[in-house]
N, C-alpha and C positions, 0 to 999 in steps of 0.2 A: 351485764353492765359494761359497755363498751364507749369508748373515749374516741373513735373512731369521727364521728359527728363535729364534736366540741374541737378535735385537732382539725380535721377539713375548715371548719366555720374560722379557726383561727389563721389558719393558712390562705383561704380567698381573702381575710382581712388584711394582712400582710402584703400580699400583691397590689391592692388597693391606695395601703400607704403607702408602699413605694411609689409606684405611678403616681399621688400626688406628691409626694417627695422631690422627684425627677421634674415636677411641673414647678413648683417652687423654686427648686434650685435654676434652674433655665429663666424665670421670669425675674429672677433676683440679678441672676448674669446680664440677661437682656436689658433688665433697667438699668443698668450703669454704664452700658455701651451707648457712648453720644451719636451712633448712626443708626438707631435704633428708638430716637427719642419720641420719634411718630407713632410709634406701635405699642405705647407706653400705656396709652388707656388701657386695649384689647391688655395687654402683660396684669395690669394692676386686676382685671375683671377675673381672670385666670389665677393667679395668686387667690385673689378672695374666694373662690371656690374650690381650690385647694384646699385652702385652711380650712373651711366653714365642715368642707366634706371630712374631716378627718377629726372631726364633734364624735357623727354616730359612729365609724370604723373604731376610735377610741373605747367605744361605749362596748361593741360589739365584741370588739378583741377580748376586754374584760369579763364580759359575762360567760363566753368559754369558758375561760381562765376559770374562773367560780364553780361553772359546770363540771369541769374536771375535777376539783378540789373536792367539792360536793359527794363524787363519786368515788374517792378519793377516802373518804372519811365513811363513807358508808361502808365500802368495802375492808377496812381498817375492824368497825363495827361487827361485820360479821365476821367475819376470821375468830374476833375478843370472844362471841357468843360459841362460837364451835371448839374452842379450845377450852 
């Protein structure tokens, strides 16, 4: 039983959210720059896909998380039985 997977899965999730983190944070910067009020749509369409993408990364980070605990508890389980 190896955590090996469930850590990978959580880690490509993490890179995910930062990349939209960094998009967020810049599109939020950008919106309030008044020389930049032109490119407001294209910022706002960016943001909303940021956030919207960061639903299933959420989802995904989590079920790791579970994964591991899971294996976590099992391996806990068997140790109980051998001792």
């Amino acid at each position: 039983m190896r955590i090996d997977n469930n850590l990978n899965g959580m880690l490509a999730v993490q890179m995910q959210v930062n990349q939209n983190a960094q998009t967020i944070a810049s599109t939020t910067k950008s919106s309030t720059d008044i020389e930049n009020q032109e490119n407001l749509p294209l910022n706002t369409q960016d943001f909303t896909n940021a956030m919207v993408d960061m639903i299933p990364q959420t989802i995904a980070y989590e079920a790791n998380a579970n994964g591991i605990r899971t294996k976590d508890e099992m391996m806990s389980t068997i140790l109980d039985i051998k001792a």
